[in-house]
N, C-alpha and C positions, 0 to 999 in steps of 0.2 A: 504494500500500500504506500503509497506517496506521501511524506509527509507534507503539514501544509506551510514547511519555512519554503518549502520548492513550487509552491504556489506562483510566485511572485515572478511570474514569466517563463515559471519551468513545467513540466509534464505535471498532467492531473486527470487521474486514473479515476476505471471504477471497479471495485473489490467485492466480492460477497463472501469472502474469507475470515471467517471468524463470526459470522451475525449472530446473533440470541435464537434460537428457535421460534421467537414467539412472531420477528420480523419475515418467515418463510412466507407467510401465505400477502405481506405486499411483496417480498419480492417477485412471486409467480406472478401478484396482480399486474406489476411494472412490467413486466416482459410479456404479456396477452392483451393489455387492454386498448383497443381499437380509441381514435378519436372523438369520433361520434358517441362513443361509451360514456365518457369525462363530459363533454359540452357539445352542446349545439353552434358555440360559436370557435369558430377557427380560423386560421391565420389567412387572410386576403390570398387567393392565388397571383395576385399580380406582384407578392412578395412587397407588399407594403409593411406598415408596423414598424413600431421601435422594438425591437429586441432586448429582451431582459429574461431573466433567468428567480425564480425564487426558490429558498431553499426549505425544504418539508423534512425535518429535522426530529429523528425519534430520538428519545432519549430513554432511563431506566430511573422513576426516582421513588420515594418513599409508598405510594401504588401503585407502584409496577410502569408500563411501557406512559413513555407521553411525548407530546408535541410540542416544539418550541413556537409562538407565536409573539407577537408584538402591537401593540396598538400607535395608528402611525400620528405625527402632530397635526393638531387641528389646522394650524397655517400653510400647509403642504397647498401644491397645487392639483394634486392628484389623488382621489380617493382618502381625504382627510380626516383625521379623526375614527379612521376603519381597522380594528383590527386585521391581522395578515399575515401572513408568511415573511419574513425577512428576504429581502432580496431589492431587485433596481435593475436597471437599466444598464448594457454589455458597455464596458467603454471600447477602445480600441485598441488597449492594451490587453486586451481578455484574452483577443483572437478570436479566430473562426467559429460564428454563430452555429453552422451545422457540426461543428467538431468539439473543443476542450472550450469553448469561449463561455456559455452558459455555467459548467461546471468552475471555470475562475472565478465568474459573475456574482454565484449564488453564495461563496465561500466570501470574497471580499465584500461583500455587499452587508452581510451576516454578521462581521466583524466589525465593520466600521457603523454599523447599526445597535449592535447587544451588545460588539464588546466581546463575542463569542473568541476563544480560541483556535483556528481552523486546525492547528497537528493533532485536535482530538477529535477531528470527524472525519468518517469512514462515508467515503462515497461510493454506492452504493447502485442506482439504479435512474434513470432518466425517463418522465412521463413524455407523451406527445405532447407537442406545443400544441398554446391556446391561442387565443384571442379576445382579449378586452374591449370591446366596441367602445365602449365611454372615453377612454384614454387612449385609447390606439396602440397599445400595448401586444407584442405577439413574446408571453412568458412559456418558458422550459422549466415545469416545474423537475426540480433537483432532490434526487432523496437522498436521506444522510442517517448514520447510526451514528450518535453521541457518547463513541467508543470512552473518550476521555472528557469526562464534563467537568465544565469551565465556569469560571464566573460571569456573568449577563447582568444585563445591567441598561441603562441609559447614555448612551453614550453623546449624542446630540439632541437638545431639548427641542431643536429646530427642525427635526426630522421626525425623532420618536418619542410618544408619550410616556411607554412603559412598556417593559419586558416580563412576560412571563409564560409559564409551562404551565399545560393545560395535563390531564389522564386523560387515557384512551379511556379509561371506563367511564369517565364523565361526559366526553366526546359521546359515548354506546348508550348512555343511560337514557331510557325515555322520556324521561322528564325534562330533562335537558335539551329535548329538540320541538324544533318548531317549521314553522312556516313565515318566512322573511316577505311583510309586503311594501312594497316602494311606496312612495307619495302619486308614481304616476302608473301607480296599479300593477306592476311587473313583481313578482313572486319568486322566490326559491328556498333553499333548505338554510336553515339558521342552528346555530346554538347558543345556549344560555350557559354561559360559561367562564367563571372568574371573573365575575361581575360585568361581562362585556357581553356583547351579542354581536356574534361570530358572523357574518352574513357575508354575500356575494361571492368574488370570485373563490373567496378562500375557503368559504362555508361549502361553496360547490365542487371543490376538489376533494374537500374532506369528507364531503358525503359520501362520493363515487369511493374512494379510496376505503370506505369503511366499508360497503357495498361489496367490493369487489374481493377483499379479502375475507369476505367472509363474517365481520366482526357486526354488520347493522343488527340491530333488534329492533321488533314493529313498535312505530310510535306514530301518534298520531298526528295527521299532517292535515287535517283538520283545525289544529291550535296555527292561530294566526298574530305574530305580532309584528307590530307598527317600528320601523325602522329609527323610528325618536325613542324606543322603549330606554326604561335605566331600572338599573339594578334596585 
């Protein structure tokens, strides 16, 4: 595995050497699941989009398996105030969008965002790109095992509100989910979760991704909340 000082303009691998057992059934899901699977929105054929990469970050803490998330600052230009995946936009020192560029992207981006250490993340496995209509964004979602966990944190108040790690079994719980509806009537899967409500692009990757491994429980999707909801 590469560690991540060789990040910094040098090769950046992906491993499935060493994972927990419990990460098998995404990594099957990473390597079968169709685009169409994940979203209905995808990346422009005329190869439009800004290119950016985010990183979907398991980790191992006090219950078991969880996910690193972040809530981004309300002054941002882009999806403000939205919890998310850690990640941005490729610069041009990443390199090659269809090659090692996402996988630098999602590691610096992670770092200069939590605060994350990248020599303690095992990269792992690569979703199909998206597409963010709102933003014009075409993200490569990045998955990662939290071989070595690091301290996170706030790194820029100007960027990110707050850091923090959610359980997959909170992620699974029924209670904890819902139905996300816009102001201009547009719906999708949400969660209620560390005081934040998990909604859009990141809410819908983490659907599919619990979905597809296997881990969703039936919950009702009938509960509908209003995208202004607060803890």
């Amino acid at each position: 595995m590469t560690k991540a000082s060789e990040t910094q303009g040098g090769p950046v691998t992906l491993s499935k050497e060493g994972l927990p057992d419990w990460l098998e059934p995404v990594v099957r899901a990473a390597e079968t699941v169709e685009p169409l699977q994940l979203s209905r929105f995808l990346p422009p054929e005329n190869g439009s989009g800004r290119q950016s990469a985010v990183l979907i970050l398991f980790g191992e803490g006090e219950r078991g398996p969880e996910l690193l998330l972040m809530e981004r600052a309300g002054s941002l230009r882009s999806h403000a105030g939205q919890p998310s995946f850690p990640g941005g936009a490729l610069d041009p020192e990443d390199g090659d969008p269809q090659g090692e560029g996402p996988l630098r992207a999602a590691l610096r981006e992670a770092e200069e965002e939590t605060g994350l250490d990248p020599s303690g993340v095992q990269l792992f496995g690569v979703l199909p790109r998206l597409y963010i209509p709102v933003s014009g964004f075409v993200v490569t979602p990045v998955l990662g095992w939290w071989r070595e966990p690091s301290q996170v944190g706030v790194v820029d108040p100007n960027e990110t509100a707050r850091v923090f790690t959610v359980p997959v079994a909170d992620l699974t719980d029924p209670a904890n989910r819902a139905t996300a509806v816009h102001p201009r009537g547009h719906t999708g899967p949400a969660f209620l979760v560390e005081s934040a409500l998990v909604w859009g692009f990141t809410a819908g990757v983490i659907d599919r991704l619990l979905h597809f491994a296997g881990w969703e429980r039936p919950w009702d999707r009938g509960r509908r909340v209003p995208l202004d909801w607060h803890a």
